[in-house]
Each structure stands twice: as structure tokens, then as C-alpha cells.
N, C-alpha and C positions, 0 to 999 in steps of 0.2 A: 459572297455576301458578307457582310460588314456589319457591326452590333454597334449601333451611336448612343444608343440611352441605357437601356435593358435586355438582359439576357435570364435567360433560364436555366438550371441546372441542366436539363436536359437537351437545351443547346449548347453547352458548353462543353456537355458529353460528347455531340456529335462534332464539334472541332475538335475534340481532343482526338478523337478515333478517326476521322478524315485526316489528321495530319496538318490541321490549317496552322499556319505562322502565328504562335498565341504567347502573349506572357500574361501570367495570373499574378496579380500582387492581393497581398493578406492588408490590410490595413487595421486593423484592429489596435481597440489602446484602451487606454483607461484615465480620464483625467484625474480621479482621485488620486489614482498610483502610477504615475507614466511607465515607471520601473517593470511594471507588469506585461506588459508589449511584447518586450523579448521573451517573459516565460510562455503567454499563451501562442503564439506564435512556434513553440519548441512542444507544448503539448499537441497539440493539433490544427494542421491545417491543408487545404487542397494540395494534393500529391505534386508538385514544381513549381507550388506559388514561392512569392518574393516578397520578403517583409517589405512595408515602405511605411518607416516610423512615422507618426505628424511631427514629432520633435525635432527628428534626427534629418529623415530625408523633404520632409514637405513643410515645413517652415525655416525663416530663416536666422542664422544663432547672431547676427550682433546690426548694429542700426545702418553700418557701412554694406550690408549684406541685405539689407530689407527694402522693399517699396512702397509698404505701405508702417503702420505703428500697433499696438494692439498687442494680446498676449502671445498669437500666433501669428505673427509677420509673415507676409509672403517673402519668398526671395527674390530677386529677379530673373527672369525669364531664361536670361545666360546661365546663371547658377544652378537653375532648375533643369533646363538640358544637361550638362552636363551630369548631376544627377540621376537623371533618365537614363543616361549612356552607362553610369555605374551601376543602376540597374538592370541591365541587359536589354535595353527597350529598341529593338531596331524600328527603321523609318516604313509606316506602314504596315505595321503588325499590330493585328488583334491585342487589345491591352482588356482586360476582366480586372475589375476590381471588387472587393468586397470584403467585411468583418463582420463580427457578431454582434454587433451594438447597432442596430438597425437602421444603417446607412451613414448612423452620425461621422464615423470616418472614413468609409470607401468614396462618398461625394466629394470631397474635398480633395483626392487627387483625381478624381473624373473631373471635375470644375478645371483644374490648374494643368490634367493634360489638353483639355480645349481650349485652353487660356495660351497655352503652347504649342497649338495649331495640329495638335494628332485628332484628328474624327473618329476612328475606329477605336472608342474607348466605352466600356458596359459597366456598369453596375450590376451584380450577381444580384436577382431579384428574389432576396429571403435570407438573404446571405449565406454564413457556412454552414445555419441550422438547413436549409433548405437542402443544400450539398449531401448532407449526411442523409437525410430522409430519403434523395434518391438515389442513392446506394453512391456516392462519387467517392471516386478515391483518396485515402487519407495519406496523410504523412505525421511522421513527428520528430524528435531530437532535431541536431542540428542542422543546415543548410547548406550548401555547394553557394559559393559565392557565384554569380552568373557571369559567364564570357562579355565582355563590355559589347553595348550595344550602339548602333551608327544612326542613332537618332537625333534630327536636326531642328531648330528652331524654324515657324514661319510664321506667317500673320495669325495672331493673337484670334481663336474664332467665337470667344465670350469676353464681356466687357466685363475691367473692373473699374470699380468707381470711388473715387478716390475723397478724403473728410471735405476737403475744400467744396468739391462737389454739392454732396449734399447741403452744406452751410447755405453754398449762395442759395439751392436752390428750395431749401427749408418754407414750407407752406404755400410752393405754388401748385397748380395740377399738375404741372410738367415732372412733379417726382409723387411717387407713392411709396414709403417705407416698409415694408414687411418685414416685422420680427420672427425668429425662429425658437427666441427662448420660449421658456415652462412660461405658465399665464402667473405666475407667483412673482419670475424674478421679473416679468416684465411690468406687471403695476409697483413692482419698487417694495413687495411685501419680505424678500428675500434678496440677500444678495452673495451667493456665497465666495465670488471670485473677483470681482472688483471693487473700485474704491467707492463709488455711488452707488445706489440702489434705483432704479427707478427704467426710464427706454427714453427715445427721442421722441421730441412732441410731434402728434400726428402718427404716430408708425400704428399698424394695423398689427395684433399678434396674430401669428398662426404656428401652434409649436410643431416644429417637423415631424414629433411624430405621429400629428395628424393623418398624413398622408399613408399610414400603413394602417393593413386590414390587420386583424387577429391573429393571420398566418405570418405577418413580419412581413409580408409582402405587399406592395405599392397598390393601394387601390383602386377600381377597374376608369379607364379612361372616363365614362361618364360620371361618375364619381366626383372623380377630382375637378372635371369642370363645373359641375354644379356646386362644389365647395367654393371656387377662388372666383365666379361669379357672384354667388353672395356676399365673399368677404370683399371684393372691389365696390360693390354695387357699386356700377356706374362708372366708377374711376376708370382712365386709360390702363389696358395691359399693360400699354407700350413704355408708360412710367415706372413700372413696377422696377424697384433696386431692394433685392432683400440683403438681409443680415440678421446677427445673431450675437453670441458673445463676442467670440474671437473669429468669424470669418470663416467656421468650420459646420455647423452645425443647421445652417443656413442652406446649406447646398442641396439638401432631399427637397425644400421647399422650390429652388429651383429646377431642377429635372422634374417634379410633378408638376409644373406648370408647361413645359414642353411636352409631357406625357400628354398634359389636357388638350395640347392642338396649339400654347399661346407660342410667339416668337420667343427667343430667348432673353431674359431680362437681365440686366445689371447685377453685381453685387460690389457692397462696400464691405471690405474685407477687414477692416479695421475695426468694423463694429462696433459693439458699446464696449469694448475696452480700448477702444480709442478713442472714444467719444468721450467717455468718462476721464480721462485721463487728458484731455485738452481743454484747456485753460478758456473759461467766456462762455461756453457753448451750451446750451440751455436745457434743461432735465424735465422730464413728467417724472409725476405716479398718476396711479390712479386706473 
């Protein structure tokens, strides 16, 4: 059996004690202090997880290395396997992702291994607070680099959606925006990271962490449909392309809309700090 969206602590217990072909990556970060990654990572985390920096391993460092633009570039998909491979990530093995910032950075390489063609890739539902509450094994200090892994690229199994994209397709029905910021930076009241303040005209807020109950964990399938049915009313699922700042924080809002039962949707990775930072292209507040 194979985990594609979510998993539970105590399914992850049972692969670990079955013996199934598993690699756990930590994702955890911090945007105020990126610097911070490597220490919480060294204080505590799942007993053989594997750091996967956003900085370091999941975006890309210069414009000859990126596919899309924005604070957090994706890299390309070669760059990205390979990657993979220096994370020990063999072909068809269980991948578990998760951190302590409530999905905001384990989505973001679940997003980019489906983007990369592996399926068998979860989201630890509660993340590591969840881990510890039912008793899962800890680790701390430093890490064993992992034995290179023989993980291969294939068809890309989530779409991304590139500025031009959106431009042409700016106020037809055939696109629906979903934002993932705070409701503050997105009417333009705040802006603490880029150069505009404000969202794309027409985009729908929905801050990702909407989508979690009290427990930090993803809430229950009817739930979330009765949410992104109200927040469509009406609108095509099948349009929906979210985003966020940088392409990262957008992601929880994607997997809860899988959760709810819809296909999978688009995302424009560039986000409003690509948007913001391209010359002509048109700004709300409000």
C-alpha cells in the first residue's frame, strides 16, 4: 500500500516496523531566520529523517538554474532529480514529508515530488508535533549523509503554471486565482516581503492555514468541501490555479482540495513575488 496525500503518525509507525522502503524528509524552516533550519533539524526530529532545506535543496540558487522567477524559484525538474538522488530518494519508495510549521514547508516538496513523477509521496498529518504525541521515535545532533539514491525523472503528475499563463488568462472563467496569503497581506494592508503590497485582481483568499483543525491536522474531508464550495460558489474546480507569496505556502491549499474529492489544480509558482516584481501587470487591494 502506497500513501499519495496523507499519512498518520501511526501509519508511519507501521511502515517503519513492517520494514516498507521508506525515506522521511524534515522540511522545516523558518522565513524570518532561514539560518534556523539546520539548528531545529539538529535539535529534534523523526529518528532517519532527512533534511530537505527550501533554500538549499528545493529552490533554485541563480536564474540559469530556475523555471520559473519569484523569491523561491523552482529549479528544473533535472536539477531537482538529481537532488532527489543526493537525498537518498530511490525509484518507488515511500517518501513522508513533514515539519512543524503546519504544512507550510513539507507541501512544497510533496507538490515538486509529484511535479517529478513519484506518487508514493505523504504529508505527515499533524506533523512532528503529532509524531511526538504518539510516542514516534526521535533523533537529534547530527545526521549520516544518506547512500545516493536511484531516483529517476518521469511525466510531471501536477501542473505548473507559468506568469504568462495567468496574464493571458486574467479575468476569464477559464482561470480561478486562489491566494494562500494571511487576509492582511492579501488586501495590500501589509506587506512584509515584497515590493507591492496588495494580490492579483480577481484572486479568491483562502489562507492555508485554513485548512487545519486545532490539532494542526488537516480537516475532515467534508469539511474542506463544504469550504472550497462556498469559496468557488459556482466557479469551475477545474480552473482553480492557487498561489501564494513564493510558490510555497500555497501547497496545503492544494492537497486539501484533493482531500475534498476535487481533481488536481494548477499552481503558479511564481506567485505575487513574481507578479509583483514584473513590469505592466496589474495590482488590487482591497
Amino acid at each position: 500500500m502506497t500513501y499519495p496525500l496523507l499519512i498518520s503518525a501511526a501509519q508511519l509507525q507501521a511502515l517503519q516496523t513492517g520494514g516498507t522502503p521508506l525515506r522521511v524528509f524534515d522540511c522545516s524552516f523558518d522565513l524570518a531566520d532561514p539560518t534556523r533550519a539546520d539548528a531545529l533539524f539538529a535539535e529534534k526530529r523523526i529518528a532517519g529523517a532527512v533534511q530537505a532545506h527550501l533554500d538549499r535543496d528545493l529552490s533554485a540558487h541563480s536564474a540559469a538554474e530556475a523555471v520559473n522567477g519569484g523569491r523561491h524559484p523552482l529549479p528544473t525538474r533535472e536539477l531537482f532529480a538529481r537532488t532527489l538522488q543526493a537525498l537518498g530518494l530511490n525509484q518507488g519508495e515511500q517518501a513522508v514529508v513533514y515539519d512543524r510549521n503546519g504544512v507550510n514547508y513539507a507541501g512544497r516538496l510533496w507538490w515538486m515530488l509529484k511535479w517529478a513523477s513519484h506518487e508514493a509521496v505523504a504529508v505527515l498529518d499533524g506533523g512532528l508535533q503529532a509524531w511526538e504525541a504518539a510516542g514516534g521515535a526521535l533523533a537529534s545532533g547530527p545526521a549520516s549523509a544518506p547512500a545516493r539514491g536511484n531516483f529517476q525523472l518521469g511525466p510531471a503528475l501536477r501542473r505548473l503554471v507559468q506568469v504568462g499563463e495567468v496574464r493571458e488568462q486574467l479575468g476569464r472563467p477559464s482561470l480561478t486565482l486562489i491566494d494562500a496569503r494571511g487576509a492582511a497581506r492579501y488586501r495590500g494592508e501589509v506587506e512584509p516581503l515584497d515590493p507591492i503590497a496588495g494580490h492579483i485582481p480577481g484572486a479568491l483568499n483562502r489562507p492555508f492555514s485554513d485548512n487545519l483543525g486545532a490539532d494542526g491536522r488537516f480537516k475532515s474531508v467534508a469539511e474542506l468541501k463544504t469550504e472550497f464550495e462556498q469559496l468557488l460558489a459556482g466557479r469551475d474546480p477545474a480552473s482553480v490555479v492557487h498561489h501564494c507569496g513564493s510558490g510555497v505556502s500555497a501547497v496545503p491549499n492544494v492537497i486539501a482540495m484533493e482531500l475534498a474529492g476535487y481533481a488536481p489544480a494548477g499552481l503558479y509558482a511564481g506567485s505575487w513575488s513574481e507578479w509583483s516584481r514584473t513590469p505592466d501587470l496589474p495590482c488590487a487591494k482591497g
